[in-house]
N, C-alpha and C positions, 0 to 999 in steps of 0.2 A: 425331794433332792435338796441338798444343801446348798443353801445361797454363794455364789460364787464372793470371795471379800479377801482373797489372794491369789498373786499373780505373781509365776513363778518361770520366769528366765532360766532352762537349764531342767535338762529333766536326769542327770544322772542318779547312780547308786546313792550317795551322800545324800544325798537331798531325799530320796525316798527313805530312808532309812533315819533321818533326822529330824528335819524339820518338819515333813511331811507325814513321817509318824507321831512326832508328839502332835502335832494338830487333829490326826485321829483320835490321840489316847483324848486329848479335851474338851472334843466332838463325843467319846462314848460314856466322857463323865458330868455330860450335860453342860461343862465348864465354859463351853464356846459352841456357836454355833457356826460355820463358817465352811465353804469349799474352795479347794484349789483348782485353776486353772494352769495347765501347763503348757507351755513355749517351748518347742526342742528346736537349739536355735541350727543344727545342720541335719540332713539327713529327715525320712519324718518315720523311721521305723517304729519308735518307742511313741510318738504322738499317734500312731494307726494303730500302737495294740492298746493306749489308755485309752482309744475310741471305741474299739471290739471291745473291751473287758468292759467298759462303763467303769475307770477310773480304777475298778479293781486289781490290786497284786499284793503278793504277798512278800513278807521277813522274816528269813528263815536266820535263825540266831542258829552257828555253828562253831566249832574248832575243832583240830582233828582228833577228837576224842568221839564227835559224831554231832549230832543235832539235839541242841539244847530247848527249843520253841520255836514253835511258826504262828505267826499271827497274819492279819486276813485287813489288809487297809483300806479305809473306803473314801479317805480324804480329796482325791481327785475327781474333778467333779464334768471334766472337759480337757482338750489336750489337742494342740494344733500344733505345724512345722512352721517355725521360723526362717526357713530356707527359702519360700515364697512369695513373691509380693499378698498371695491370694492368704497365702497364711497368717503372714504377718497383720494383715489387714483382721483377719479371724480374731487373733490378740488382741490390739489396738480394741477392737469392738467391745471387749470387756470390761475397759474402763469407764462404760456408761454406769456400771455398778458401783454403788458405794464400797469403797475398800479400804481395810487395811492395813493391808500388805504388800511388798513386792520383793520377794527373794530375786536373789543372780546368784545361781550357783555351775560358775565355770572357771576354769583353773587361768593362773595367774596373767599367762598368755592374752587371757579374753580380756582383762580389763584394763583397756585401754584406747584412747580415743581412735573411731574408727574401725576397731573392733563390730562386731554382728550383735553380740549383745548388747553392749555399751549404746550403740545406736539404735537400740529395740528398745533398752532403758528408757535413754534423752526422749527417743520418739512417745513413747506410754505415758511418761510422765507429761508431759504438753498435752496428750490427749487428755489426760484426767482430769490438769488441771482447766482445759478448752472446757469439756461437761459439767464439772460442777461449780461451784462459785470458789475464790479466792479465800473465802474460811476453813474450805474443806483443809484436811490435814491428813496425813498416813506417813508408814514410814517405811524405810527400805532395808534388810538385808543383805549383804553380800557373804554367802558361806562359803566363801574360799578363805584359807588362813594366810593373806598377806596383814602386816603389822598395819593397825589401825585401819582395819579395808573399808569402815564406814566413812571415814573423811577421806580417802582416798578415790571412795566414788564419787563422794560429795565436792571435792576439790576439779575432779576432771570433767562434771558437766559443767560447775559453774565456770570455770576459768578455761576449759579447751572446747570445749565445744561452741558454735555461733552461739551469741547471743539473741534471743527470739524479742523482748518487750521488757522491758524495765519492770511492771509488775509480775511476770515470770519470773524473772529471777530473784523478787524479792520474798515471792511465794516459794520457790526454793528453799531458800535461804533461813527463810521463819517459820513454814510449817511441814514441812516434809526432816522427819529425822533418820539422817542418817546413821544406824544405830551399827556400832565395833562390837564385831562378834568375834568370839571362840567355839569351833563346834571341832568337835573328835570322836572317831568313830570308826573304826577299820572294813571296811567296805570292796572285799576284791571283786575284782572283774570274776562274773563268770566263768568263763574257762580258765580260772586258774586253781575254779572249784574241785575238789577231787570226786570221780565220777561216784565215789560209795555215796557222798554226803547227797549228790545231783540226785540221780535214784531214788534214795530214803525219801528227800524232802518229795518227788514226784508221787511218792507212791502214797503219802498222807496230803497229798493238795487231789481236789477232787474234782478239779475243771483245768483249762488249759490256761497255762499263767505263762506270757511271754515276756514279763518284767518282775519275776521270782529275784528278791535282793539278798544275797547271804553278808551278811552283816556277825561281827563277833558281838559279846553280850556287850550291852551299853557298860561302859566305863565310868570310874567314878564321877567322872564332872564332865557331861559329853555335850555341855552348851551354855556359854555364859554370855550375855548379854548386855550392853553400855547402854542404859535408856537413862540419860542425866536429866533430860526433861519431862521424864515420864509420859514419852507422847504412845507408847506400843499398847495398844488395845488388843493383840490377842496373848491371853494371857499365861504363858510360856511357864511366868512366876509360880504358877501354881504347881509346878510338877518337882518339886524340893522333891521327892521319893523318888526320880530318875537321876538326881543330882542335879538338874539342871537350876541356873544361875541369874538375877536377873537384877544390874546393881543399879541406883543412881549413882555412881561416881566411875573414875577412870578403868578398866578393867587391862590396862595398859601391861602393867605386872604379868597380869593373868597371861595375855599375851603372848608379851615375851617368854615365858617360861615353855608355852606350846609351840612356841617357836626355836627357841634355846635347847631344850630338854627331853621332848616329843617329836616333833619332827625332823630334828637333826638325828638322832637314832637312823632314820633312813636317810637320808642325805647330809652330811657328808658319813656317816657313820656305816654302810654296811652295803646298799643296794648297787654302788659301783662297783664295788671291789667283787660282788657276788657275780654281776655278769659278766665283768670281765675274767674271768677265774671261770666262766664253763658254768657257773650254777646257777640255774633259771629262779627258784622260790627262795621269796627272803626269811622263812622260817628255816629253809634249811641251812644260808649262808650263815644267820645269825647264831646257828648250834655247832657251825664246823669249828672241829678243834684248833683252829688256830683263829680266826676270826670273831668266835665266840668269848675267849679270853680278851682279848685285843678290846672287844666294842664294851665290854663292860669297863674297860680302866678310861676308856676313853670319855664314856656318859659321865661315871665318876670325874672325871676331872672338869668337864663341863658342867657340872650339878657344884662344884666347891667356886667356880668363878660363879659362875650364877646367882648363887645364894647370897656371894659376896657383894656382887654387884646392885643385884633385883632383891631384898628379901622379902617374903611374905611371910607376915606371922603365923606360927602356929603349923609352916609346912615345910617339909625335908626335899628339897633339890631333888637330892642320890636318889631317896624313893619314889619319887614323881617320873624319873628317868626311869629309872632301872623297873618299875612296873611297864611300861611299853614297852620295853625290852624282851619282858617277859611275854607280852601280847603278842609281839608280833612271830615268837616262836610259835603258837598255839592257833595262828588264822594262817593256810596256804594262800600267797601270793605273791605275783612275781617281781622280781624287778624292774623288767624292763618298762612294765607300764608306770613305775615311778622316775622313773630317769629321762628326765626331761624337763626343761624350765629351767637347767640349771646355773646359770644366771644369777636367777631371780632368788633361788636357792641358799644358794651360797651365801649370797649378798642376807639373807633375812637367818639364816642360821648359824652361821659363819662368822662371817663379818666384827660380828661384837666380841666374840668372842679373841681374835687378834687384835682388837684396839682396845680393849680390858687392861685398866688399872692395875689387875689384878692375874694379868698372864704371867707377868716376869716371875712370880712368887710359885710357879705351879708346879710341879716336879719334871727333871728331865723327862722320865718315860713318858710322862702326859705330854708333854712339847712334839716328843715323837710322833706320838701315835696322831695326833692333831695335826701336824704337817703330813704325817704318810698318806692322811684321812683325806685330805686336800686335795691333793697333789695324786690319788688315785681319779679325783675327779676333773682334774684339769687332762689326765691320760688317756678318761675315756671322752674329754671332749676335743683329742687333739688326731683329725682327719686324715685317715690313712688312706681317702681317693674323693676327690673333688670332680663333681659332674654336673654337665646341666639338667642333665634325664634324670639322673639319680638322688643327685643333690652333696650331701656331706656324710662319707660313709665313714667307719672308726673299725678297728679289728679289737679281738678279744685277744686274753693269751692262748686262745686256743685255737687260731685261725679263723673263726667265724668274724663274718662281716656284721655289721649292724647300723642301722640309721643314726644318725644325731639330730637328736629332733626340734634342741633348743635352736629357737626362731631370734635369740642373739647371735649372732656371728665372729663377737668381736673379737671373745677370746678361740675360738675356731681359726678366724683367720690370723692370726697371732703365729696358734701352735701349728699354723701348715707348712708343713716340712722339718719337723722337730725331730721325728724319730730316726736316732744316730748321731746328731748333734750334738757336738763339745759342750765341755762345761760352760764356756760362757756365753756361748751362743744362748743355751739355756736361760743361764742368767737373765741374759740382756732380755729373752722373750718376756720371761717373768718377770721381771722390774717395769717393762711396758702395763700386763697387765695390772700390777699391783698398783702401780703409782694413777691409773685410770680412773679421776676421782666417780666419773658419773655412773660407773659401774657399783659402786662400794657404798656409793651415797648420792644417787638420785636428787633424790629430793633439796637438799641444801649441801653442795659439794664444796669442801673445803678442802684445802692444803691435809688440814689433820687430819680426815677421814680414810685418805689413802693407805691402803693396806702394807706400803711401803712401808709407813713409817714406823713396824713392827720388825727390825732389821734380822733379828732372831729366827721369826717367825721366816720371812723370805727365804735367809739363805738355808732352815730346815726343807721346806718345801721344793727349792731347785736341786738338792742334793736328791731326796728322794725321786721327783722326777727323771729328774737326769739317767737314774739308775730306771725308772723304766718305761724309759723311751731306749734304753741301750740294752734289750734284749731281757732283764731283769723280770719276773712274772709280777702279780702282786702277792702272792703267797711267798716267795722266794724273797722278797724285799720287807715284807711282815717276818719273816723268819730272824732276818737282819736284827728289827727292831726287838723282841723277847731273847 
């Protein structure tokens, strides 16, 4: 069996299908030796089938044209709940081994002090550093795509969390790297699989697989890496033929652009306006004849501030967008398991784009479509029944209820009681939220950062809400717009 030398907070699809397979492909090319142990930090379903399988499951590469490869992963090598003391305990015991690595791969929500993994992190990392000596070194991944998420993890144990002992935190500080990643990978849930593609892959897997990942084909560049001080001993670098990336220098550009270019494609770009319009799958939102038009002028116009702003030599914006555009026509999955965080969202994809240098210059329809783009996601975060049992529930245009599941409230409680409100009641809601610098800009909030200070951009966005919070659909108010 493979010596355990990674420990891996998070056992979703992402992480199996990423990190956890290129550590297979480097394990089957002799290039590494190394097994993962996995932490599933709620719940311990997926930790009791990678114990029944013996780490085994497979990746099925698909889009709806049918199944393109299944491959057979053996990287996992052990797998416990983090929901238990008894389990967590399980974890913690791993770092008697020499390691690594430690992935956290949980969405934006988890990282934060207090947080279940953040505190499985701080706890791991004291354990390791308690068993081996103060030389030892490793480093940490975080594959979730917040901007700069290796100093972001790195900044909230040293600075929010207690402090344990002076040479902890110097051991911190100087031998654990916290290395900024890029990973991209389209990875649906399960049932959003179509039952042909379920079937096919069941009828060529030849044992029972309860953690089967369908994953679309790896992407041009589906993992870039910031190791500035060259501390990452498993060696990722070697897989230039998956694309993957692995720099000493800032990969910040890189970043931003999968944040600017890539992810905003679904947020703010397509996966609100889908569910609220009645359409469940964002390949089908992103082909509807009126939405489909729309999100292409929209990434275009976000690919020319971009470019403007961030350039990177030697690569096109427009086609860097406009190919995930094309991806996410070709893998079924839905929206509503993307609609959430959004917050956090907005603020990381958004955001730049209204304080840009280079908005005033961009053409009216692009101002448009950017504001409607918004302002459909302020609509569906604005609470059509507030409860304690239930919590913050939103309506579609089509009557259907739905959860709001970002765990921010602020613009929630903002928009409660908006729908049918005057123009400037509007106004005034939205000038609250815009002008909220900690929203826009956390981390160093200034006067400037406030999304107010985009007056353009404002009074585009209260117009378009205004209209539908007043009965308006979002296809009916996209109509407006073309």
């Amino acid at each position: 069996m493979l010596p355990i030398k990674i420990l891996a907070i998070g056992a979703g699809g992402l992480q199996r299908a990423l990190t956890h397979q290129f550590v297979h492909i480097l394990n089957q090319r002799n290039q590494y030796n190394g097994g993962i142990f996995v932490g599933q930090p709620r719940g311990t379903e997926k930790a009791d089938a990678f114990t029944q399988q013996n780490g085994v499951y497979h990746v099925v590469t698909f889009d709806l044209n049918g199944i393109h490869n299944i491959e057979q992963i053996f990287s996992v090598v052990g797998a416990t709940t983090l929901a238990t003391e008894a389990g967590r305990e399980q974890f913690y015991e791993q770092t008697k081994y020499p390691l690594d690595l430690v992935l956290i791969g949980v969405t934006e929500a988890g990282i934060a002090k207090g947080e279940l993994a953040m505190d499985v992190l701080d706890e791991t990392l004291y354990r390791y550093y308690s068993k081996h000596s103060a030389d030892a070194d490793l480093c940490v991944i975080n594959t979730d795509n917040l901007r700069n998420n290796g100093d972001v993890i790195r900044d909230i144990l040293i600075n929010e969390y207690p402090k344990r002992n002076d040479n902890y935190t110097e051991w911190l500080e100087t031998k654990v790297g916290f290395l900024n990643e890029m990973g991209d990978r389209l990875v649906p849930q399960v049932y959003a699989i179509p039952d042909e593609i379920k079937e096919a892959a069941q009828a060529q897997i030849d044992s029972s697989d309860e953690l089967i990942t369908y994953a679309e084909e790896m992407p041009a560049t589906p993992l870039i890496l910031e190791d500035i001080e060259n501390r990452l001993r498993v060696p990722f670098g070697k897989l230039e033929d998956y694309g993957v990336v692995v720099k000493q220098e800032s990969i910040e550009p890189y970043h931003d652009w999968k944040l600017l270019l890539v992810n905003s494609v679904h947020v703010p770009g397509i996966t609100h306006k889908g569910e609220l319009s009645g359409i469940e799958y964002v390949n089908e939102a992103a082909s509807h004849s009126l939405f489909a038009p729309h999100l292409e002028r929209l990434m275009k116009g976000y690919a020319k501030i971009v470019e403007a702003d961030i350039p990177i030599a030697g690569k096109s914006a427009e086609a860097y967008s406009l190919e995930f555009v094309d991806r996410i026509r070709r893998v079924k999955d839905d929206n509503a398991r993307i609609n959430i965080i959004e917050t956090v969202k907005l603020r990381e994809r958004a955001a730049d784009i209204v304080r840009s240098p280079n908005y005033q210059s961009s053409t009216e329809l692009f101002k448009n479509d950017f504001a409607y783009s918004f302002a459909t996601v302020l609509r569906f975060l604005t609470p059509h029944k507030i409860s304690g049992d239930d919590g913050y529930k939103g309506i579609t245009d089509t009557g259907t209820e739905y959860e709001i599941r970002d765990p921010d409230r602020t613009i929630q409680n903002v928009l409660k009681g908006a729908f049918g409100a005057d123009k400037t009641d509007v106004k005034n809601r939205l000038d609250t939220i815009f002008s909220n610098i900690t929203l826009w800009s956390p981390q160093n909030p200034t006067s400037d950062n406030a999304l107010s200070q985009n007056q353009d951009f404002s009074k585009r966005v209260a117009e378009y809400y205004h209209l539908l919070v007043s009965g308006k659909t979002c296809l009916e108010v996209l109509e407006s717009i073309v």
